[in-house]
N, C-alpha and C positions, 0 to 999 in steps of 0.2 A: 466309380467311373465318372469321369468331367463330363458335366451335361453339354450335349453340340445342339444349338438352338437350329443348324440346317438341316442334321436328322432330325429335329422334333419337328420341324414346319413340314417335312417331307411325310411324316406318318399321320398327317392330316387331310394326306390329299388325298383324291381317288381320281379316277380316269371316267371322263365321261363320252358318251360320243357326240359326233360334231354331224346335226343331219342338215340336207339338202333343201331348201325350198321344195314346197308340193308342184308347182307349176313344171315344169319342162322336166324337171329333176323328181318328181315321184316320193321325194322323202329319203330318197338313200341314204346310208352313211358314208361322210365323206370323211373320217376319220376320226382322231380321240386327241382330248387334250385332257392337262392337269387341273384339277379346281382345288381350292382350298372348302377343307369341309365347314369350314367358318364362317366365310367369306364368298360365298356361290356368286353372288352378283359380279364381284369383280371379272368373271371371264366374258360377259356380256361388253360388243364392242372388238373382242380380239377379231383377228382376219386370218383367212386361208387362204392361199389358192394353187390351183391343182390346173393342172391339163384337161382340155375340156376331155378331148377324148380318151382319158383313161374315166372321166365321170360316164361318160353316156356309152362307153363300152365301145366305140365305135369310131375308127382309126379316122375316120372322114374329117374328124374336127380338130387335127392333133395339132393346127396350126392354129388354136385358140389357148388363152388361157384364162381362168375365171378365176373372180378373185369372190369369196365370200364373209360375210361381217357377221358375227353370233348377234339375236337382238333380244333374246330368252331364253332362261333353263324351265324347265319340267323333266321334274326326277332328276334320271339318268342320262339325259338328254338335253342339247343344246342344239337350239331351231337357227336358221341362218337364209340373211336374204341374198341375192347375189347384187353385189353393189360394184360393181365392174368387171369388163368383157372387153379382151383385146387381140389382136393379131400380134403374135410375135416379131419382134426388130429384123429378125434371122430370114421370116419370111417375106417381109418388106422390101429386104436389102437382094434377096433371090429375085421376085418379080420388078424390081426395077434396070432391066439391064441397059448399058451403053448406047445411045442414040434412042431413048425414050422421054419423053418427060412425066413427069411426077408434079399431081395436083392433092394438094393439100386443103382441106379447109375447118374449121372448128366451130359449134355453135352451140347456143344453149335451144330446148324446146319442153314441152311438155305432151304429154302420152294422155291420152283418154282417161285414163287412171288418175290425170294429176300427178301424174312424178316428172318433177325436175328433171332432165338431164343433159347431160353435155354428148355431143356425136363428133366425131370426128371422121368426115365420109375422106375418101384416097380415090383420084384414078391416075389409071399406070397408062400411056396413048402407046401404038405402036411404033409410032415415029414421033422426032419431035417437032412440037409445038411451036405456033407462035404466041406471043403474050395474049392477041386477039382472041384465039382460038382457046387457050387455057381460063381466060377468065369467062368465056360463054361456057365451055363445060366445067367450071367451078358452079358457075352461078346455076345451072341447069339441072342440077344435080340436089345441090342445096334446095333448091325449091322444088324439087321431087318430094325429098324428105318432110321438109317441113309443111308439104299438105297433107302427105303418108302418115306422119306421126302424130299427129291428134286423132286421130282415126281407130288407133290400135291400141292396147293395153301393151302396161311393160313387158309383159313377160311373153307378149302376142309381139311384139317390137324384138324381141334378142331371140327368139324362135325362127320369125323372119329372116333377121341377120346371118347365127350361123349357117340356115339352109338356102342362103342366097337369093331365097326369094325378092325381095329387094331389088339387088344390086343385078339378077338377070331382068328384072321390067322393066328398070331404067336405060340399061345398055341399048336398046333401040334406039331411045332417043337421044342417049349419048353419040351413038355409032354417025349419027345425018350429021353433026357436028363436027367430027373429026374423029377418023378411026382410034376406036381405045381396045386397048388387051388386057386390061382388070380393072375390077371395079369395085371395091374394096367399103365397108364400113370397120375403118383399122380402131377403132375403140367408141364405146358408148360406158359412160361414170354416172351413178344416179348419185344426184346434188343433194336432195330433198323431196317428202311428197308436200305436196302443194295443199294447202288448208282454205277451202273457199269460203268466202265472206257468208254469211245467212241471211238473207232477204229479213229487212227488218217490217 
């Protein structure tokens, strides 16, 4: 029988499982991938992602979706941090309806923890806007956050996020500025953890 070098690389591998971050996520398994029984390291770095709410069981969040990166195997097991959290396009493009406007803004910050990340906050008004009025609720918003987020821990920061805590604090002081109907943190990407200098 002719030796198939893709059946032999295939009777190398085994199925390991892909777990959850301990924080928010408990450790679950969030499913199985292949690894080369040679080569383990290599599957460190691949990515998931999944609907949040089929992770956390609970229909509330089905308009999130999580993405996760492997950063270690042990055993049988493949640990993973979640290195991006976004609101779906599908449901962006629903809450933005005709005679509304849409505030966009993006920026980097750092979390109590020292992780780098990028936020990207959304609000949806219920009538539209003038230029005036859109850039005091850009800006008002933005520096909500960024005295919010040194404050918190990452995983105390995307906890916040999907159960709206957040973005219902803010809406008061959004609302004196000009009525708004959502108020959105449509994606948070961690860059980096931040490495602090050591007092010499």
């Amino acid at each position: 029988m002719a030796y198939n070098k893709k059946y032999a690389d295939w009777g190398k591998k085994v199925w390991i499982d892909i777990i959850a971050p301990s924080n928010i996520f408990n450790e679950i398994k969030l499913g199985e991938t292949p690894i080369n029984k040679d080569n383990i390291e290599n599957v460190v770095g691949r990515k998931l992602d999944l609907n949040l709410a089929f992770i956390l069981n609970n229909f509330r969040y089905q308009n999130f979706k999580a993405i996760f990166k492997i950063n270690k195997i042990s055993g049988t097991k493949a640990y993973s941090d979640l290195v991006d959290i976004m609101l779906y396009p599908a449901y962006i493009r629903r809450v933005s309806r005709k005679g509304t406007s849409k505030i966009e803004e993006s920026f980097e910050a750092n979390t109590k923890d020292n992780y780098l990340i990028k936020v990207k906050p959304l609000i949806i008004t219920k009538y539209k806007a003038h230029r005036e009025q859109k850039n005091e609720l850009r800006k008002s918003f933005r520096k909500y956050l960024e005295e919010k987020i040194p404050t918190l821990n990452y995983y105390e920061l995307i906890e916040k996020m999907i159960n709206y805590d957040l973005q219902n604090e803010v809406k008061q002081v959004l609302n004196k500025i000009f009525p708004v109907n959502n108020i959105e943190i449509r994606r948070i990407t961690y860059i980096k953890q931040v490495q602090l200098a050591e007092n010499k």
